[in-house]
N, C-alpha and C positions, 0 to 999 in steps of 0.2 A: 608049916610048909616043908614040904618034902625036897631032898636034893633034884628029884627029877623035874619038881616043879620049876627048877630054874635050866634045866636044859633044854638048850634053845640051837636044834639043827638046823646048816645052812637051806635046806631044800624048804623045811616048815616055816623058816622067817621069810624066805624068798614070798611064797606062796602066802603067808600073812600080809605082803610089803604090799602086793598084786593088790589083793582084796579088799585091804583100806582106801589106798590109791584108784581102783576101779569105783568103790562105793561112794566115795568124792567128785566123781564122778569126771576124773584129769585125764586126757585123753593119750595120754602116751603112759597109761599106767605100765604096762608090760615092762618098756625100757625104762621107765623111771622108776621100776623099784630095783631093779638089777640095776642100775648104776647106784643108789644109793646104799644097798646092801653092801656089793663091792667098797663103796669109800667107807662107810663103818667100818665094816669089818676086816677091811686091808686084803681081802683074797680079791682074785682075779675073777674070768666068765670061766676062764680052763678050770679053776680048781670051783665053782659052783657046779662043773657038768661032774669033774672029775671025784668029788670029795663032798658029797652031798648029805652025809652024816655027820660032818667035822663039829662042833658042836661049840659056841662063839661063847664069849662070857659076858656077866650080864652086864659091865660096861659098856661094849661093841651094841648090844643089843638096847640099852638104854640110848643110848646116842640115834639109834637108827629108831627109834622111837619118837625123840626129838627132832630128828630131820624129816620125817614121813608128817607130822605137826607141818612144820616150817613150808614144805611144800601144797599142803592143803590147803597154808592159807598166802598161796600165791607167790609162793617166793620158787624164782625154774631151779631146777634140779643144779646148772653147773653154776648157779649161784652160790649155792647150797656149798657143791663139795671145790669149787674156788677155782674153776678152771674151764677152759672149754678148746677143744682140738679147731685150727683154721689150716686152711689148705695146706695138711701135712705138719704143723705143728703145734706146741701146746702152748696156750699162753694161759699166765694168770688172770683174775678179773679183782678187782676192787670194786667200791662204793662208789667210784667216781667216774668207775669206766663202764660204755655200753659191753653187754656181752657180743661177741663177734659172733656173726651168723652165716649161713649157707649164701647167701645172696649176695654178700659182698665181695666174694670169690669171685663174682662174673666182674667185678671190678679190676682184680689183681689181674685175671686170664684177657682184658680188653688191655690194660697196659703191659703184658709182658712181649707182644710182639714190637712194638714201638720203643723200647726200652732196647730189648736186642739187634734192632736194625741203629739208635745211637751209638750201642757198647762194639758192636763190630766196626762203626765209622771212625770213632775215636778212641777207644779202648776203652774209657771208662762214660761212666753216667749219672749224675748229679739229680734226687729226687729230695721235695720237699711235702712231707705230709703231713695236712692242715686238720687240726683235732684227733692227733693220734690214737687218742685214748688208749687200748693198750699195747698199741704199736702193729695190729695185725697185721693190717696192709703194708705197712714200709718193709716191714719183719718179712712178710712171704717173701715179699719181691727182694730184699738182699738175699734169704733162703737159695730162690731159685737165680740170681746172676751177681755171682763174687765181685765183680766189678762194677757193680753199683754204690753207691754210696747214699745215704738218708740222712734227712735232717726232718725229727718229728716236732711237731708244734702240739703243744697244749694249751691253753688258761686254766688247766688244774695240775698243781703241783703230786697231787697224788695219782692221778692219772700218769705223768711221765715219772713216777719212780715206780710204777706198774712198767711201764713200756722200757724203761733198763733192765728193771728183770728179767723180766718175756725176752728182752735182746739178749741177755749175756746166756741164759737158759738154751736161748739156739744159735748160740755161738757165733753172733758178728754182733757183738759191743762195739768194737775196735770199723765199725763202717756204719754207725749208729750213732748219733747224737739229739739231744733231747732238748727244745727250747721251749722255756715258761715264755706264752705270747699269746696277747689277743691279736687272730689271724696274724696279720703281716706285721703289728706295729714292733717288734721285736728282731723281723731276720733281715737277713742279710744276704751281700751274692747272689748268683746267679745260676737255675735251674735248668735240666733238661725236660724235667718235669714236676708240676704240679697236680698233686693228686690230694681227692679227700670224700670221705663219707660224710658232709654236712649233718648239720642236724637240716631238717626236711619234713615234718608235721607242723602242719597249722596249728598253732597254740592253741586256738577251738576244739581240736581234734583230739589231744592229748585224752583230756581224761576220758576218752569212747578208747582206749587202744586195750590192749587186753592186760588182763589185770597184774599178769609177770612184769609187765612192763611201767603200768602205772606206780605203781606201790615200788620198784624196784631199782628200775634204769634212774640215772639221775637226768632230771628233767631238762636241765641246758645243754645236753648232748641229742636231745628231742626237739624242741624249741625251735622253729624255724622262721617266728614270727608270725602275721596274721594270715598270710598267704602260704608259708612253709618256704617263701622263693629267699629271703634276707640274704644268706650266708653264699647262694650262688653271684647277688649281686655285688656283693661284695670280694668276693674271689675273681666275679668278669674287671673289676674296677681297676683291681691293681694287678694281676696277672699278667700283663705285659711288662710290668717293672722289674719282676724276677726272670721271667723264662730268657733263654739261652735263643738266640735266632734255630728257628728250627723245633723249638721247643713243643710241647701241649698241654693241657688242662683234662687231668680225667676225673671224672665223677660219679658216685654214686646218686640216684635221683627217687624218689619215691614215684606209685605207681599215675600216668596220666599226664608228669610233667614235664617229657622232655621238650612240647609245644615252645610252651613260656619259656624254659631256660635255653633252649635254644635260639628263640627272640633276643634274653638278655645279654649272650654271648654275642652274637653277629652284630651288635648295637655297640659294644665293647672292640669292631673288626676280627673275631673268632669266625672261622668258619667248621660245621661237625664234621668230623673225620669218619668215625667209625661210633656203631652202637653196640652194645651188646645186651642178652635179654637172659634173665633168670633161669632157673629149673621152672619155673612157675610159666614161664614164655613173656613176660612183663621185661619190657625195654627197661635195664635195670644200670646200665653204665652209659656215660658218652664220655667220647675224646674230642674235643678242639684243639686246631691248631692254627695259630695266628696268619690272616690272612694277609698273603704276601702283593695282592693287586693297589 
């Protein structure tokens, strides 16, 4: 083998990364080889436009070998390179945490007006978020208003030393707290708000979801029982113990259900506030707030 045989330019691996990942047939071949390249190989998208001859060594290249494998067979790209960006920040992901997606945004964007009509009444705002996992939600929302304060709930302890990190990484540790709990049986005090991305698949359903997620996600963060409704009933049951008079309940919901959860809520005296609906246009948050008649 000749020296050239092991020279390996950015632009020719890019174009190799394409063509494996197209022929597998993964439908975001284009940006999932250019995000993979980049985590190999530690350059950016500037220096692939800019530095297209740079010439990677066969470590970098062996590695991006191994991970182009790893996503073929089902494992998503920011699994792979350990991270994934949420509305403006980056968090880590673990084994134990869902990767945080486009859709639960429309979550964060339903409670952020509600949050800042409390934080201007009283100055500050007290949120409690139920199955953290790696903190996204509670994280954006201290992100975008300094005078909030969080308390993330987990039942997995590697899940909330995911969600420390991801806090101290975007810098409000210090209005961030982490508690090991199933749902409620652990906190304590008094909220302005209660927020959470349940798990919400019918146990049935799981293994039809796509395959990133079967083989991937950890499955009690999925899990919503036989119905996918458990974990909403269980939030409408004791959600008036916590909240603050004045308080709400916001939620993420899978697609068709805000019917039912809606029923379980008003049955609990919640009445719906406000909805909000995805990129997709699917009714993707509700807010309740305890009704005062």
């Amino acid at each position: 083998m000749t020296d050239s045989d092991n020279r390996h330019p950015l632009a020719q691996v890019l174009r190799q990364a394409r063509a494996v990942l197209t022929e597998a047939a993964i439908e975001s071949a284009d940006l999932d080889a250019r995000l993979l390249v980049e985590w190999s190989t530690g350059c950016d998208q500037l220096e692939l436009i800019r530095n297209p001859n740079r010439v990677i060594g066969q470590h970098e290249y062996e590695t991006l070998q191994a991970v182009l494998a790893r996503r073929i067979n089902g494992e998503s790209v920011h699994r792979i390179i350990g991270k994934r960006a949420f509305f403006g920040i980056e968090l880590s992901l673990s084994t134990e945490t869902l990767e945080p997606r486009p859709d639960t945004e429309s979550l964060v964007e339903l409670a952020l007006p509600f949050l800042q009509e409390r934080i201007s009444t009283f100055e500050l705002a007290d949120i409690v978020d139920l199955g953290t996992g790696t903190g996204a939600i509670a994280l954006a929302l201290l992100d975008q208003l300094p005078q909030l304060r969080a308390v993330g709930v987990d039942i997995s302890a590697d899940a909330l030393a995911t969600a420390r990190k991801n806090a101290g990484a975007a810098g409000v540790s210090s209005r961030f707290a982490a508690l090991l709990s199933d749902w409620f049986s652990e906190l304590t005090g008094s909220y302005d708000m209660i927020i959470s991305n349940p798990p919400y698949i019918p146990a049935a359903d799981i293994e039809h979801l796509q395959r990133e997620v079967v083989l991937h996600d950890p499955v009690k963060a999925l899990d919503g029982g036989a119905d996918g409704l458990d974990p909403y009933r269980i939030i409408a049951a004791s959600a008036h113990h916590y909240l603050r008079p004045g308080g709400a309940v916001a939620l993420e919901i899978g697609a068709g259900q805000r019917e039912d959860i809606e029923t379980i809520f008003s049955r609990q005296n919640f009445v719906l506030h406000d909805v909000k609906k995805d990129l997709g246009g699917h009714e993707r948050a509700l807010l309740f707030t305890a009704n005062e008649k």
